[in-house]
Every structure is written in structure tokens, then in C-alpha cells.
N, C-alpha and C positions, 0 to 999 in steps of 0.2 A: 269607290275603292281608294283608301288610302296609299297616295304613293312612294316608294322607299325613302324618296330623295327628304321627304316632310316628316316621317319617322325619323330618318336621323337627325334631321333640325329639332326635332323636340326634344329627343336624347340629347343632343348636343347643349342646349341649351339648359336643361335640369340640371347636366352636368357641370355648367360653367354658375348659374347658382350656386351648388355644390358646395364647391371652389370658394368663391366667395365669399359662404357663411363663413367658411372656415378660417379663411384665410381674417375674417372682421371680427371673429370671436378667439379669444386667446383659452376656452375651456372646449371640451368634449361633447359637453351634454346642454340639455337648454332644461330646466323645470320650472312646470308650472301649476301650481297648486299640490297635489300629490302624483303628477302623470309627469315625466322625465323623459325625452326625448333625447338620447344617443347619437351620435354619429363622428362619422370618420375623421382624422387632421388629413389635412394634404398629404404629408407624407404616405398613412396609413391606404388614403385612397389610389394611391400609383404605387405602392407596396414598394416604396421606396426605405423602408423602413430596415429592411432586413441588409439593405448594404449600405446602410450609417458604417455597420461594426465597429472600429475603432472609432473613429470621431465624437460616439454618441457618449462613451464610458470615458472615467478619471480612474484614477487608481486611489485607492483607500490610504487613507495616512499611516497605519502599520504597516502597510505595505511598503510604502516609498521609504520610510525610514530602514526598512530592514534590507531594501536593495542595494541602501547607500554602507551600510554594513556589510552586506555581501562585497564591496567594492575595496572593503577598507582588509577585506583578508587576504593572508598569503597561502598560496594555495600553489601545489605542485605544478609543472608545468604539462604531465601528461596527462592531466585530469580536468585542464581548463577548456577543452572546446564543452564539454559538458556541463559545465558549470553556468548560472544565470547572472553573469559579469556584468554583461551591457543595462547602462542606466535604462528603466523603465520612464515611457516619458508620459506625464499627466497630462490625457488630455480632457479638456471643458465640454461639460455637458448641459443641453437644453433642458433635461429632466431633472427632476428632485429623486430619479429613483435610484441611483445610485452617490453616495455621499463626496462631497468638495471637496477635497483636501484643504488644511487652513493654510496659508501663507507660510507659515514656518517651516508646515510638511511639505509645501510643493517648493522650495526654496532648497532643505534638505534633500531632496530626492535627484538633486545634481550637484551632490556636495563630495567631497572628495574625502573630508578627513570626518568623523566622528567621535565623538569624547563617549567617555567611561558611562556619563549622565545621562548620554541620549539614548544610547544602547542598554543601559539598565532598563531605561524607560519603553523600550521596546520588547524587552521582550514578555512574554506570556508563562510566566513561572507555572512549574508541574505542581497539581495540590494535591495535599497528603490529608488522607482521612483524619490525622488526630496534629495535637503540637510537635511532634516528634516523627523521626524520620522510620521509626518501625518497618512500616512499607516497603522501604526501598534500605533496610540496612543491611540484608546480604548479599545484595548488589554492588551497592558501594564500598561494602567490607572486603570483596572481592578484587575487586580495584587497587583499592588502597594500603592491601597487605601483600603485594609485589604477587598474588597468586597468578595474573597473568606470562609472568617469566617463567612460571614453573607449567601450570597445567593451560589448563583451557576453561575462559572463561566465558558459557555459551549464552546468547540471547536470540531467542526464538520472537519472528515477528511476523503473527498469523494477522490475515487482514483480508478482504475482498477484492474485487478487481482492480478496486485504485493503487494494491500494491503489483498487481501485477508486474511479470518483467523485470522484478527487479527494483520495481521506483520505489523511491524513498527509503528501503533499507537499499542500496549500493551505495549512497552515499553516505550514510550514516554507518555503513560497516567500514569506508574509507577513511573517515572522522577518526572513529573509536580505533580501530588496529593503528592507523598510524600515527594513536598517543600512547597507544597499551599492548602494542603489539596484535600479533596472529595474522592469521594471511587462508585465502579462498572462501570457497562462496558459500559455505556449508551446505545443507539440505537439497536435492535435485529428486524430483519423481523420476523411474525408472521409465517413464512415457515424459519427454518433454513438453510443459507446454508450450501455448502458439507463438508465447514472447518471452525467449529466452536472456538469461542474464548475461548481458556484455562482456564478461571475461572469461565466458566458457561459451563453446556451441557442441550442444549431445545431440548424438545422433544413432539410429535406432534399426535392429532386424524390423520387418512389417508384419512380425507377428504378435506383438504384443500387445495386453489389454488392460485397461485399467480401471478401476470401479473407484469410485468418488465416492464420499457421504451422502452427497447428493440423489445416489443413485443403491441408496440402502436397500429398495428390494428385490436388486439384480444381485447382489450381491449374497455369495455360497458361506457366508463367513461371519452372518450374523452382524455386531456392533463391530468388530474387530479393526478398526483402522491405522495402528500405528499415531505415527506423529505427525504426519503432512495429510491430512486427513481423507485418506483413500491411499490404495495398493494394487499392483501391477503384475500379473505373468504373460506369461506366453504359452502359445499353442502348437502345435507342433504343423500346421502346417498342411499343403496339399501334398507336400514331398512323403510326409510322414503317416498321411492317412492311411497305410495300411498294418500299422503296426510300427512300433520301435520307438527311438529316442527322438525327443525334441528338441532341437536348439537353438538359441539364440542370443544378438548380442547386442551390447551398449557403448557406446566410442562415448570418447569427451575430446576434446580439443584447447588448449589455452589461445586465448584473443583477446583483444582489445590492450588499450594500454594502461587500464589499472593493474601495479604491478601485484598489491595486497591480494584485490581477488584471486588473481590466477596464479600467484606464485604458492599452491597448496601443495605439500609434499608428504600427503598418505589420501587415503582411500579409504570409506570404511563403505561397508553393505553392508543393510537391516535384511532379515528377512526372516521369513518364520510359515506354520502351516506346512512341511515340508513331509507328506505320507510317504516319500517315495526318497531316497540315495538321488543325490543328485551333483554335476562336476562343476567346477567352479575355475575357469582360467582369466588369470590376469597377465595382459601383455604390456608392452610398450618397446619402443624402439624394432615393433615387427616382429618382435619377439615372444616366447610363451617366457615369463620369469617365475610365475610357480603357479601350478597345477593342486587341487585337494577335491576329493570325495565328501560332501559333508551328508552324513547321517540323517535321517527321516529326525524332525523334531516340531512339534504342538507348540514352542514357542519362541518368542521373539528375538533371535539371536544375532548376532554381527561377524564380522571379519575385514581385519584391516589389513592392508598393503602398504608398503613404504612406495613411492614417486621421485623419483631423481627431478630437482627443479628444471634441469637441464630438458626433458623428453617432453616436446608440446602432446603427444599425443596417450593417450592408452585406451586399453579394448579389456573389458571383461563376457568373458563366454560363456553359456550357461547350456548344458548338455542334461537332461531328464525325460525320463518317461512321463513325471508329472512334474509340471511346474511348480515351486514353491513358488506362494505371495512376497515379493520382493515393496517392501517397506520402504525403499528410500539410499540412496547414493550422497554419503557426505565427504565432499574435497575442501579440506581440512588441512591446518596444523598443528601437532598433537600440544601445543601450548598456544597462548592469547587469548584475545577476543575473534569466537566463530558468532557471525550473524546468520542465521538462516532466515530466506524470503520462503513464506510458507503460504500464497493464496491462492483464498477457496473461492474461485466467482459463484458470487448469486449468494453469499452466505452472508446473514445479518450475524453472525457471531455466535451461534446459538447452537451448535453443535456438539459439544464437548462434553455434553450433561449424556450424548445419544452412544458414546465410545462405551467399551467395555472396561469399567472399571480397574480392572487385575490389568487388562490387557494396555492400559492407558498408564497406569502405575508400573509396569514393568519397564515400559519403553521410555518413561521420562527419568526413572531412574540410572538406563543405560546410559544417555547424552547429559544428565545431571544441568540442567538450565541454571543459571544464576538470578535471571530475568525471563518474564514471557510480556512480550509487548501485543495487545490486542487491539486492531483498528477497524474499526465494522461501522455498519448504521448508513450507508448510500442505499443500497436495498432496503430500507426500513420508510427512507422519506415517500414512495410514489403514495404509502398506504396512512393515507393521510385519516385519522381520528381525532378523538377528543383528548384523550388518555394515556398518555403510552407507560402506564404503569403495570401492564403485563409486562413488557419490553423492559423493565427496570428488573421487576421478577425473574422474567428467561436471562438477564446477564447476569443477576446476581447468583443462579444456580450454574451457570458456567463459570464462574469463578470459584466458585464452591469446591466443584468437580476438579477443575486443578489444584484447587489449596490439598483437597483430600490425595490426591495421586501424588502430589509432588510439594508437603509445606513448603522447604527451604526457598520455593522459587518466587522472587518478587514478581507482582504485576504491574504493569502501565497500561490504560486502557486511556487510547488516543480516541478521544469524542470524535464525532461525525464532522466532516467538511462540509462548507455549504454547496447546498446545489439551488440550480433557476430555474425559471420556466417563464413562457412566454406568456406576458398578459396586458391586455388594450397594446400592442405593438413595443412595448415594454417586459424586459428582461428584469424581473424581479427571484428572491429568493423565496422558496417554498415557507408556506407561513407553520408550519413544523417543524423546522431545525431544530429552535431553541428548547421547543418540549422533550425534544429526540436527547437531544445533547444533557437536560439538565436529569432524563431518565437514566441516563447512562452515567452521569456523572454520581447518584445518589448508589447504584449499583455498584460503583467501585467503593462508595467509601463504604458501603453496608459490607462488602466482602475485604477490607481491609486494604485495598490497592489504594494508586495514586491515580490522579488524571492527567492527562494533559488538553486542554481545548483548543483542538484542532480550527475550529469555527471561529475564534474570538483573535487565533495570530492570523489568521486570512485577512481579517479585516471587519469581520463581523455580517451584517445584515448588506444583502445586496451585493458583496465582495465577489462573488464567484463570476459575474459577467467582467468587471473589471480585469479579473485573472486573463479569463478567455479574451478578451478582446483587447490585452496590451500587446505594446510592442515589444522583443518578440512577446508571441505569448504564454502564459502559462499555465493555462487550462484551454482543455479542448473545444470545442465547437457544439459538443451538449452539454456543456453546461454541468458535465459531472465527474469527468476525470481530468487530472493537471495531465500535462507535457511532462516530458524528461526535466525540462527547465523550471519549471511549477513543480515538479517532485522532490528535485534538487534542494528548491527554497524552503519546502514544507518541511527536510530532511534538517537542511542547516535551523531553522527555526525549532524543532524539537533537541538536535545538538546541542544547540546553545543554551534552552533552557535545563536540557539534560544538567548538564557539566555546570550549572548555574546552583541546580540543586545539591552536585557533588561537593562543590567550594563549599556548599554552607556546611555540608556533613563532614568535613574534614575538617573544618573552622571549630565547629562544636564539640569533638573528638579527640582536640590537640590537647 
């Protein structure tokens, strides 16, 4: 009988072979004739691998150049702990799989001042289906004929989880208002979700419910979604199960210290589906300020309230036998630029063709968009094919479906950001991005929008581990959503090129 102590001498010993190949071979594998023999590096064998994190990544040379540009702007003071200020530092990596920075970008990347030349050179210009700004001219027409001092110039930015919270439209709604005015966060679901937007916090009776797109065949309502795609009532309750009226309500609160977001002073509710009279109270300062009955009505209608800037809080109350489908809560001001954060988790973009035509055209007509920015495609990469020219098909009929409901509105359809995945102990980017991207990219010019390549201002191939594993960092730790501070940069990187596009439109129109 073999004894323990002589097993583990053998083990031991295989192991420190092991070792040794490893450490005398500078490759992975051994081949010999057509049979290839695999195995471990040292790190990979004591799984030393997965706490490299930072040491093992660089940061991409668009990246470092555009940090040293975030550096070089002036930026409010109650908006900078949120901002991605602090230099990104590059560090050296053992692997080929993520890209070196050359000397001049890793030089740059702790530079203090930036010229006109380098920053041209950084950035990632929006492209336009044809020689001419078509696309995007009643956007910029908007703009540039003082229409935000008068009305409201709205830009709707539907996307998936990566916008969640708020990211990357809050700072791009702080961008834009405070060169063209307008102020709050526009759009809110009548059910908050789980990450709400920093200059507001809503909060809720516990009886309310909400059906998604996602969730089309629970839904009593057919296509009917409105414009944040899914709608909200409520139920009346254990109080109320024996008969009578239902009620309930919706708080908002003003927080944080962007003054734009939270400084809105009106109130509007969507809402429609309404078979039943139902009471409609808006408070603030603890108070009821006006009280209305509004009418049983089949279709999608509104009602605004004025907001003294002064009253952090208000309450709308809602009193019926049957709940109307409430549509949507936008805190607003009835002139500038309103951005609304509009996402749908889990949704590759493909939605819109699924809404009810009339009922889609009604409701964009009410809020009148100047712009619809679409950002989709992280849900598209896990399903990895050959082809993804169905995906080119499903976006180009969702742009379709808005041109038809709403011509006047420009589109921006922001390509897919990279995402990674783990392979041989290496953080590599999924080898479909670029098909994803260049599917979406033909789909916007087939539908007459613009694009913007989300994938290509990251840094391109390999980028997204670098995100995640700089200092600080700015993407998360799977490798598929940015940070607050990655949101922020993704945000100033579409501003810039936005407003890069504007110059030339205004240059060409003088």
C-alpha cells in the first residue's frame, strides 16, 4: 500500500516540473508535428492571474489623450467630484493583448495644457449618411435660431442598461443646458427604477405596478406603450378590497448639487386609458395647490403644473375607482434643452417597430423631440454569429418606425461599446464588436441618421479592460458597464464631438 507521505512527494514533484517548463518556455503550448500540447504559465497555475488587475492593462492612446483634455476644461465647481479629473496613469503590460501606448500618448497623458491640433486629433467625429448635414439639420436648426430661449428644445436618449441611472445622459444634459439653457431631468417612470437620477430622489405609495415592453404579454393594453417604453398604475390595495376608490401617490424630492437638473419649475403627467373619472392632486409646501377631476379618456393626454424653484418637495395624489395607465412624469422647464434618460434593460434597440403606431405618433407629437439619441447593442454581443445583418434589418425598421411617427426628429444612433471576456487568463474583447457596430452603423445611414462610434473613442480593440482596470476606474469589473467616471468620459467624448459637428453646421450656413 502506497503511503500518503510518497503521494504527496510525487505530486509535489510533477508540480515543481510544472513550474519549471513554464517558467524555461516563454510560450503556452509545445507542438509537435500536428498534436499541440497546452498548458498553464505560472501565474495561470496559482491563479494569480485574476489579481494582476491593474498592473497587467495600459490605457489606450485615445484614451489618455482625451483625459488630458478632460484636464484642460473648465468645469463648475459643484459638478467636479463627479467629473473624471484625476490623470489616468498608464500602466505596462506583459501581454500583447491589450495595446501600448506610443511615447507621445503616454507622455500626453500627464500633460497639463493641450493644443487645438491634438484635440482635433482625438476626437471621433459623428458620421452623416450623405455629404451634407440633412440628418441632423433640425437639430442644429434648433439650436442655432435662439429657439431654446423661447420653447423647449427636447432630446430623447433611449438606451439599455449602460444608460442606466442617469449615465452619460446627466452629463451631457449639464453640457448642453448650460450652453443653451433649460433645466431638470425630463422623463421619470411613475415606478422608479433601482438607480435613480442624482438630482432627483421619487418615491412611491406600494401599490403601484408597472408593465415594460419587455413584459408584452402581461400587459391589458396591447402595443400601447407611450414613450419610455412601458406604463404604471396602481391598485387599490388590501385597504380597498372591498369596494371603493383607490389611491395613491408619487413624491419627488430635489438633491444633489447639479443646479440644471433640479432646478425644473413645472411638472407635466402623461397618462391615458382612463374608463373611469379619476382625481388628480398636486401639492408642495404640505400643501394641496390645485385639485381637478379629469374625465374617462382612450387617449394619451397630459397636465402640467407650475413649481416654485424655491419648494424641494412635491406630491401628486391620485384618487380612482380605476387606475389610468400613467405614462410618465416630466420635471421640466417649459423652455431650453430637456434631456430625458429613457432605459430599457435587456433591450438591444428593437422595440419600437413593437409600439402602437397612432399610439407612438401621438405621444411624440405631444413632447415634439428635436433629436432621438439611440444607444443599444451590449445585449446583442453574448449571441455571438456569423452575420449580424438581421440586426442591421431589426434597427433599420426601428428607425423606420420613428421617421414614420415623428419625421421632424433627428436620430444619433451611438454604436455599441466594447465589452471582454476572459480567455487563456487574458481579458480580451469579444471578436463581434466590430460586426455589431458596423451593422448598426449601415442601419443608421440606410435610415438616414447619423452615428456616432461609441467603440472606436473607447480605444478600439481590447479597450474595455483597460477602462475597468485603470486608476480610478472606469468601467466596472464585468467588463460591460462604465462607472459614473467612465460614463462621464463617454458623455464629454460624444459632447465634444457633438458640438464639433454643430461648428461645422453653423460654419457652412453663415
Amino acid at each position: 500500500m502506497v503511503k500518503p507521505f510518497k503521494q504527496f512527494l510525487v505530486a509535489f514533484v510533477v508540480l515543481l516540473a510544472l513550474v519549471v517548463i513554464a517558467l524555461a518556455l516563454s510560450t503556452k503550448k509545445i507542438t509537435v508535428g500536428s498534436f499541440t500540447l497546452r498548458y498553464p504559465t505560472v501565474i495561470q497555475l496559482f491563479g494569480l492571474d485574476s489579481a494582476k488587475k491593474q498592473s497587467e492593462f495600459t490605457l489606450a492612446p485615445e484614451l489618455a489623450k482625451l483625459e488630458s483634455y478632460m484636464d484642460s476644461i473648465s468645469i463648475e465647481a459643484e459638478v467636479v467630484d463627479a467629473l473624471p479629473l484625476e490623470h489616468l496613469t498608464p500602466i505596462q503590460t506583459d501581454t500583447d493583448s491589450i495595446p501600448k501606448p506610443s511615447t507621445d500618448s503616454a507622455k500626453l497623458a500627464v500633460r497639463k495644457n493641450i493644443t487645438a491640433e491634438i484635440l482635433k486629433n482625438t476626437l471621433v467625429p459623428i458620421e452623416l449618411p450623405d455629404s451634407t448635414f440633412s440628418s441632423l439639420d433640425n437639430f442644429f436648426n434648433a439650436l442655432s435660431n435662439g429657439q431654446t430661449k423661447k420653447q423647449q428644445v427636447r432630446i430623447m436618449h433611449y438606451g439599455d442598461s449602460q444608460i442606466e441611472g442617469d449615465r452619460i445622459t446627466s452629463f451631457l444634459r449639464f453640457r448642453l443646458q448650460s450652453r443653451f439653457g433649460g433645466s431638470g431631468v425630463g422623463f421619470l417612470h411613475a415606478v422608479p427604477h433601482s438607480y435613480q437620477p442624482g438630482a432627483v430622489h421619487q418615491s412611491i405609495s406600494n401599490n403601484w405596478r408597472q408593465i415594460m415592453v419587455s413584459d408584452l404579454a402581461k400587459g391589458p393594453v396591447g402595443h400601447r406603450f407611450g414613450l419610455l417604453g412601458g406604463y404604471s398604475f396602481f391598485t387599490k390595495g388590501k385597504k380597498f378590497s372591498k369596494g371603493g376608490y383607490g389611491e395613491a401617490y408619487i413624491d419627488f424630492e430635489r438633491r444633489g448639487r447639479i443646479r440644471n437638473s433640479r432646478n425644473f419649475t413645472q411638472c407635466r403627467l402623461f397618462f391615458g386609458k382612463a374608463p373611469e373619472p379619476f382625481m388628480l392632486t398636486f401639492k408642495y409646501g404640505g400643501k394641496t395647490q390645485e385639485a381637478e377631476i379629469i374625465e374617462p379618456t382612450n387617449q394619451i393626454s397630459s397636465i402640467t403644473w407650475s413649481v416654485p424653484l424655491e419648494e424641494k418637495t412635491i406630491r401628486i395624489d391620485f384618487k380612482a375607482d380605476e387606475s389610468p395607465l400613467v405614462y410618465g412624469i416630466s420635471l421640466e422647464s417649459p423652455a431650453g434643452i430637456i434631456i430625458d434618460n429613457i432605459a430599457i434593460r435587456g433591450s438591444s434597440g428593437t422595440d419600437f417597430a413593437r409600439a402602437d403606431d397612432k399610439s407612438l405618433k401621438q405621444a411624440l407629437k405631444m413632447v415634439n423631440p428635436s433629436l432621438i439619441i439611440l444607444q443599444f447593442g451590449v445585449n446583442v454581443v453574448p449571441h455571438i454569429v456569423k452575420s449580424y445583418d438581421y440586426y442591421e434589418n431589426q434597427l433599420h425598421q426601428q428607425m423606420r418606425a420613428i421617421k414614420r411617427a415623428h419625421p421632424k426628429a433627428s436620430i444619433i444612433l451611438i454604436g455599441v461599446s466594447d465589452m471582454a471576456r476572459r480567455e487563456d487568463g487574458v481579458y480580451v474583447s469579444y471578436p463581434n464588436i466590430e460586426l455589431i457596430r458596423d451593422a448598426q452603423r449601415n442601419a443608421a445611414f440606410r435610415a438616414g441618421a447619423a452615428f456616432w462610434d461609441c467603440y472606436t473613442a473607447m480605444g478600439g480593440k481590447n479597450s474595455m479592460p483597460a477602462w475597468a482596470f485603470a486608476s480610478p476606474a472606469l468601467a466596472s469589473k464585468d467588463l460591460v458597464h462604465f462607472t459614473l467616471r467612465g460614463s462621464n468620459l463617454v458623455a464629454e467624448m460624444f459632447y465634444s464631438s457633438l458640438m464639433q459637428s454643430y461648428n461645422n453646421y453653423i460654419q457652412q450656413n453663415q
